[in-house]
C-alpha positions in Angstrom: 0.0 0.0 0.0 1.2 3.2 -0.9 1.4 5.8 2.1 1.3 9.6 1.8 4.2 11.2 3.0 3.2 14.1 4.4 0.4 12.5 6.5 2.6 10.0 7.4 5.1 12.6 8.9 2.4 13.7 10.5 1.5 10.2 12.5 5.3 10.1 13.3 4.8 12.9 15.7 3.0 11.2 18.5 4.9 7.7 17.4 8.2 9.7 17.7 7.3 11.4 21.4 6.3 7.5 22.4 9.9 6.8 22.1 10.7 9.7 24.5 8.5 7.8 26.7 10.4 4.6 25.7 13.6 6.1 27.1 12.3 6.5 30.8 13.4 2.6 31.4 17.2 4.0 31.2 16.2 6.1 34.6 16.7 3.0 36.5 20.7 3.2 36.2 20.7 6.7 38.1 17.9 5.8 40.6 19.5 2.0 41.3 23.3 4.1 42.4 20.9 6.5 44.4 18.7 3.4 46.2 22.3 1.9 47.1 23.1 4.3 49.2 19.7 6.1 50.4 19.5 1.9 51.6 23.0 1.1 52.3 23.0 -2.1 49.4 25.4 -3.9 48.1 26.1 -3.8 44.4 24.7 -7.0 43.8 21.4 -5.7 45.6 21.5 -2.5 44.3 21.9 -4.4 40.8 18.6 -6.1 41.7 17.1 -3.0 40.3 17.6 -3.0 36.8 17.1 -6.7 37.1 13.6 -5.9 37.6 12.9 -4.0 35.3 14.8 -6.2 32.4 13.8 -9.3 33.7 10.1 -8.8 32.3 11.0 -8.8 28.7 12.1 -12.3 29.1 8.5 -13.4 30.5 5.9 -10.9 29.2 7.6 -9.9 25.2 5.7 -13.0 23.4 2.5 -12.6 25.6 2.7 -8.7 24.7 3.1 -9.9 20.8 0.1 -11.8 20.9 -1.7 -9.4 23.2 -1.1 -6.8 20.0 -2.8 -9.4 17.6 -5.7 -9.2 19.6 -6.3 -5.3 20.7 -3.7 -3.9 18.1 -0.3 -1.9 18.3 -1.8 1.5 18.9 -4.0 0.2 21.8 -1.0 -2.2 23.0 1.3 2.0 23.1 -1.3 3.4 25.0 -1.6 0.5 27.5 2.7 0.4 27.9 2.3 4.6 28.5 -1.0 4.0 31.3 1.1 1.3 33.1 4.5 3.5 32.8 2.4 6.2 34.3 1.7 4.1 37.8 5.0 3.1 37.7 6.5 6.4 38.2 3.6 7.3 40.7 4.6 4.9 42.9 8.2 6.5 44.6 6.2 9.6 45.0 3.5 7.8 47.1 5.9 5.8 49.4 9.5 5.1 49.0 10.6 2.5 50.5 13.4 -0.1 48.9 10.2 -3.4 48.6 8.1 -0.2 46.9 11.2 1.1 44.6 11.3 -2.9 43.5 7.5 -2.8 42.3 7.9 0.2 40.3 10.7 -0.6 38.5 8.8 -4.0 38.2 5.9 -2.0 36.7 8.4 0.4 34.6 10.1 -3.0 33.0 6.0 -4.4 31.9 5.2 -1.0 30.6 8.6 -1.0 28.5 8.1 -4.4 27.4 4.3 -3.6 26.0 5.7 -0.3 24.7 8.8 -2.2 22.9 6.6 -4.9 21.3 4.5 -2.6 19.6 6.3 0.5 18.5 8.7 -0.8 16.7 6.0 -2.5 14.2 3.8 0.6 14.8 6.6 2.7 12.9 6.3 0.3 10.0 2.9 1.1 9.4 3.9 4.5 8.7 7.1 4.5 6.7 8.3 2.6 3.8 10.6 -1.0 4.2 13.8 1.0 3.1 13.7 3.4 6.0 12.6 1.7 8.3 16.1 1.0 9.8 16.8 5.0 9.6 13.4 5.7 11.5 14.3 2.9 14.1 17.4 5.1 15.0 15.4 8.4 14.4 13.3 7.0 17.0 16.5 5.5 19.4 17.9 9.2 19.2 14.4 10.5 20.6 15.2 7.7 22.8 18.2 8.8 24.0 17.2 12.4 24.6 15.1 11.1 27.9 18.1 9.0 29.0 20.6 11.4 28.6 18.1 13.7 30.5 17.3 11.5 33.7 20.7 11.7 35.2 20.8 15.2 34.5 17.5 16.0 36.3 18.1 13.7 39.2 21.5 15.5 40.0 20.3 19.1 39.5 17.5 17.9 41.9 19.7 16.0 44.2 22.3 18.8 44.7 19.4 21.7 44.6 16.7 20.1 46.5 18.4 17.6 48.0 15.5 14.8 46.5 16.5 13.0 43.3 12.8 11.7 42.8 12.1 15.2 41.6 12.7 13.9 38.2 9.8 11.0 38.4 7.1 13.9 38.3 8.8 15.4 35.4 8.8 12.3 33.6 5.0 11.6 34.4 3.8 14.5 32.8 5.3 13.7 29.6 3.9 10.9 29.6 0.8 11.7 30.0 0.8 13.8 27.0 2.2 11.3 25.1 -1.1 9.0 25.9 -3.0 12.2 25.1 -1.3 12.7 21.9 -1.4 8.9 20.5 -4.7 8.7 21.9 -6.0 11.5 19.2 -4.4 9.7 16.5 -5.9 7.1 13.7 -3.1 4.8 12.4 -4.0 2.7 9.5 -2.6 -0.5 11.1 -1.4 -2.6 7.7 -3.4 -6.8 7.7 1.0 -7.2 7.4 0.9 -10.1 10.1 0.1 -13.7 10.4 -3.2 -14.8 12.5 -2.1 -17.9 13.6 0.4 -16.1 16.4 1.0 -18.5 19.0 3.5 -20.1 20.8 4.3 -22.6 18.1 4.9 -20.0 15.5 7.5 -18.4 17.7 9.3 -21.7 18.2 9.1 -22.4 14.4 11.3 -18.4 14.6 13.3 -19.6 16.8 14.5 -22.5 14.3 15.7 -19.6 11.9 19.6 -19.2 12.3 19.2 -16.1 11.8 16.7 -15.3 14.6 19.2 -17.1 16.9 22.0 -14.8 16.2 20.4 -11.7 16.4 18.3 -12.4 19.2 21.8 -13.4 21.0 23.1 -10.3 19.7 20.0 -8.2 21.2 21.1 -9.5 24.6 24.5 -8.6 24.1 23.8 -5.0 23.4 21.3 -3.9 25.8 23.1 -5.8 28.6 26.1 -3.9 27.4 23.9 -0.4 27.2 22.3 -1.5 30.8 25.7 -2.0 32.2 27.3 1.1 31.2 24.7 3.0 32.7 24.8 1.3 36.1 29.0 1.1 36.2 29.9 4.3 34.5 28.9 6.3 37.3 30.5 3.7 39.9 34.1 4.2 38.2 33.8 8.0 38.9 33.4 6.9 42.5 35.8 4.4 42.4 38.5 5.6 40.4 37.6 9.6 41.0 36.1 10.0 44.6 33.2 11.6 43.1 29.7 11.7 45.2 26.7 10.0 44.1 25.2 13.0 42.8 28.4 13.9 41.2 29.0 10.9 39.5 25.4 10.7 37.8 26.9 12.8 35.3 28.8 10.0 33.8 25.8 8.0 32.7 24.7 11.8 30.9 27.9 11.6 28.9 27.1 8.2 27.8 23.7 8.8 27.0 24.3 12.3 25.0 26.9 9.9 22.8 24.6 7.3 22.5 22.2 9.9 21.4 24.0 11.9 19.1 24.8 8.8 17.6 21.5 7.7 16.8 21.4 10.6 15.0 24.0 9.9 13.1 23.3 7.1 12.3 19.5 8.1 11.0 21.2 10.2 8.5 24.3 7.4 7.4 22.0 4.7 7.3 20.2 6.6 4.6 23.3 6.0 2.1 25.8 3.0 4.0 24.5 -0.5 3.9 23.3 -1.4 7.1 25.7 -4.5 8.0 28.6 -2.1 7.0 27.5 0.3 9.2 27.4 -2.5 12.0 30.8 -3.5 11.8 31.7 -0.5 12.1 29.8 0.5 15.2 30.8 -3.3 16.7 34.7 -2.1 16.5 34.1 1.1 18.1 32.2 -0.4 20.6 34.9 -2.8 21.4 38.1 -1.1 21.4 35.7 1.5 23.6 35.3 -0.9 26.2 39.1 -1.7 26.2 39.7 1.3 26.7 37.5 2.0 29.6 39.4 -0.5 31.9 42.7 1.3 31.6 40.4 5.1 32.0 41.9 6.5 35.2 41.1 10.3 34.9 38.6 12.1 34.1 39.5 12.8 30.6 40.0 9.5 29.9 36.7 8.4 31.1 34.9 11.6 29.1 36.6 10.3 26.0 35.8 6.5 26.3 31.9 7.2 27.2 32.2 9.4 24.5 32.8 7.0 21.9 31.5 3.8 23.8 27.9 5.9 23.0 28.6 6.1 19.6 29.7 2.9 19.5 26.5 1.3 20.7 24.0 3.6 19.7 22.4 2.4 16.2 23.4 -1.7 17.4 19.7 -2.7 18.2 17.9 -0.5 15.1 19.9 -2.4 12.5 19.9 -6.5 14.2 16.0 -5.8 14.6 15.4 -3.9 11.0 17.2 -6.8 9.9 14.3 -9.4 11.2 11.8 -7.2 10.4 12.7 -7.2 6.7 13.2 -10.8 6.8 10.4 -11.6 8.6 8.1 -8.7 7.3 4.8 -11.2 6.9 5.7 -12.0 10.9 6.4 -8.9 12.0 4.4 -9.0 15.5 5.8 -12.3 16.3 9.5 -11.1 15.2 9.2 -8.0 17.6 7.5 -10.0 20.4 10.5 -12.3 20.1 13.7 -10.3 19.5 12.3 -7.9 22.6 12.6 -10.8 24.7 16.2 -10.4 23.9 16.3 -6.9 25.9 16.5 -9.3 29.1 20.2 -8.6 28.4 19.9 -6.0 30.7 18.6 -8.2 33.6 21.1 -11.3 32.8 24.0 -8.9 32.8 23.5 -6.6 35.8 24.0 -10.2 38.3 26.9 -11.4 37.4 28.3 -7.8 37.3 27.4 -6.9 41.0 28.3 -11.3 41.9 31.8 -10.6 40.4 32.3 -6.9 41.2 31.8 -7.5 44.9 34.1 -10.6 44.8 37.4 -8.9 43.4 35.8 -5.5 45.0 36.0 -3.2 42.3 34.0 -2.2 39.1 36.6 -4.2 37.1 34.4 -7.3 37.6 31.2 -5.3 35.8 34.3 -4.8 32.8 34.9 -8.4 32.7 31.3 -9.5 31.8 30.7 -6.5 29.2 33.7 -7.6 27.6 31.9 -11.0 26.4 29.0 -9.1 25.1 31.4 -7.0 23.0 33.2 -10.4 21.6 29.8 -11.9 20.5 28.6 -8.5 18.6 32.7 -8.8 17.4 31.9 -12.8 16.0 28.0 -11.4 14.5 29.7 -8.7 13.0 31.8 -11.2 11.2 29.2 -14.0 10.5 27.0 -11.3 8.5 30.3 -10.1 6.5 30.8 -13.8 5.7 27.0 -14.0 5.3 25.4 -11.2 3.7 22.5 -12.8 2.1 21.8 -15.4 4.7 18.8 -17.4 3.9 15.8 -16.9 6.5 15.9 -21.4 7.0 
């Protein structure tokens, strides 16, 4: 079907702010380093935080991708944004460390609804070849809210001496963003096959190539996850920075990341998208080399710097790539590869288990170093590979 283009810039609007919206789940990074010590945790207790929020998209992303068979991707957005909305309601009511655990519970459901379904929601509004440039038009948009959550909770942690000052802020935009989606008619494409169940996702999950990508997936966001938790840690560690100090270092990482969605919305437009990979897999790696041997603060400004860059435009091309495949499954696909953002949840662990057993953030550099080798081997495979077959 062809789509008007001006009226599909149009829909992009609300789509686009949805991703803002999308971005909240990053907050947990800041808030986890701020519920360690407003608790006195441990790291691996403090890293039980993310862990609930990640932990979801392992058990809810297939229900949520048949879910959005029955009541739609629009309708599956709004619900993600209503449930995000009591999840950041909740540390205003009563914070307490059992309450902070529910509502990052409730902010990992509401992400995994919201994941599911926009990414096939942009599909119904632009065309196949650029899809993979409005998937990192949508990251960058993305990244804006991460980048700003650190921000906001130091400036209120250092002003007002509360860091949840940024959970009110965040609730309001969310709210608009339901208002805004919820005033807007998407023509939702009959793209999708009716007989989604849990046997047409094993039959995916036969496909070599939804193996490595889904693999790769959980590489990159528990990469992206783990950054944000450590990055301000090694300004403690290796600095002597305060907590509220240090939340600056997961800013830097997120306004890479961020500007590097944007670039990569713009290169992705002319640069085949498994070149563009490769590249970004390199930069990622020799990044996170680096990072282990960052002792000032120049140093570590520099490797966050490119580390963002790095892994910034990582998830839009490995799930553009399914989509395209996969484009007469495209619910299933997305309900399956966003299982993959458990990365996040299966990463954090081990990086607070082996952090606290050689006592330093070292540990957390260890296990983001085998992510980074896997994306290094995928990178490879689809050089080797470039037309793999889809059995």
């Amino acid at each position: 079907m062809k789509r008007n283009r001006t009226h599909s810039s149009l829909i992009l609007i609300p789509v686009m702010l949805s991703f803002f919206v999308m971005g909240f789940v990053d907050l947990v990074g800041v808030a986890a380093n701020h519920v360690k010590v407003d608790f006195e945790l441990s790291d691996t207790m403090a890293n039980l935080c993310p862990a609930m929020v990640f932990l979801w998209f392992l058990l809810f992303s297939i229900p949520a991708g048949i879910l959005m068979n029955y009541i739609g991707r629009r309708k599956t957005v709004l619900l993600s944004l209503f449930i995000t909305t009591v999840s950041l309601l909740i540390p205003l009511l009563r914070y307490e460390f059992v309450m902070m655990l529910i509502s990052f519970s409730l902010l990992g459901i509401g992400n995994v609804l919201l994941q599911v379904s926009l990414n096939p929601l942009v599909s119904n509004v632009v065309s196949e070849r650029h899809l993979a440039s409005s998937l990192s038009l949508g990251q960058f948009i993305k990244g804006i809210a991460s980048f700003l959550a650190p921000l906001i909770a130091s400036w209120a942690a250092l002003t007002m001496n509360e860091w949840r000052e940024l959970y009110p802020v965040f609730m309001l935009i969310t709210l608009v963003s339901i208002i805004g989606l919820g005033f807007t008619s998407i023509e939702e494409l009959d793209d999708y096959s009716e007989s989604d169940s849990l046997k047409s996702y094993g039959k995916l999950l036969s496909k070599p190539l939804i193996r490595l990508v889904w693999i790769g997936i959980v590489c990159h966001v528990g990469i992206d996850v783990g950054i944000n938790l450590t990055a301000p840690k090694l300004f403690i560690e290796r600095l002597g920075f305060t907590v509220a100090d240090a939340s600056m270092a997961g800013s830097i990482y997120f306004l890479s990341r961020t500007v590097g969605c944007l670039i990569g919305a713009v290169a992705l437009q002319y640069m085949a998208p498994d070149r563009f990979f490769r590249w970004s897999v390199l930069e990622l790696l020799f990044a996170l080399i680096g990072l282990s041997f960052a002792f000032t603060l120049e140093q570590l400004y520099v490797v966050l710097l490119v580390l963002g860059v790095g892994n910034a435009n990582i998830f839009s091309i490995l799930i553009s790539k399914v989509l395209n495949a996969f484009f007469d499954k495209k619910n299933e696909v997305s309900g399956l590869m966003i299982t993959g953002l458990c990365g996040g949840a299966l990463f954090v662990l081990p990086m607070g288990i082996v952090s606290d057993w050689i006592d330093s953030q070292a540990g957390s550099l260890i296990i983001l170093g085998v992510g980074a080798l896997y994306l290094t081997y995928l990178s490879g495979y689809f050089k080797k590979h470039p037309d793999m077959p889809q059995e």
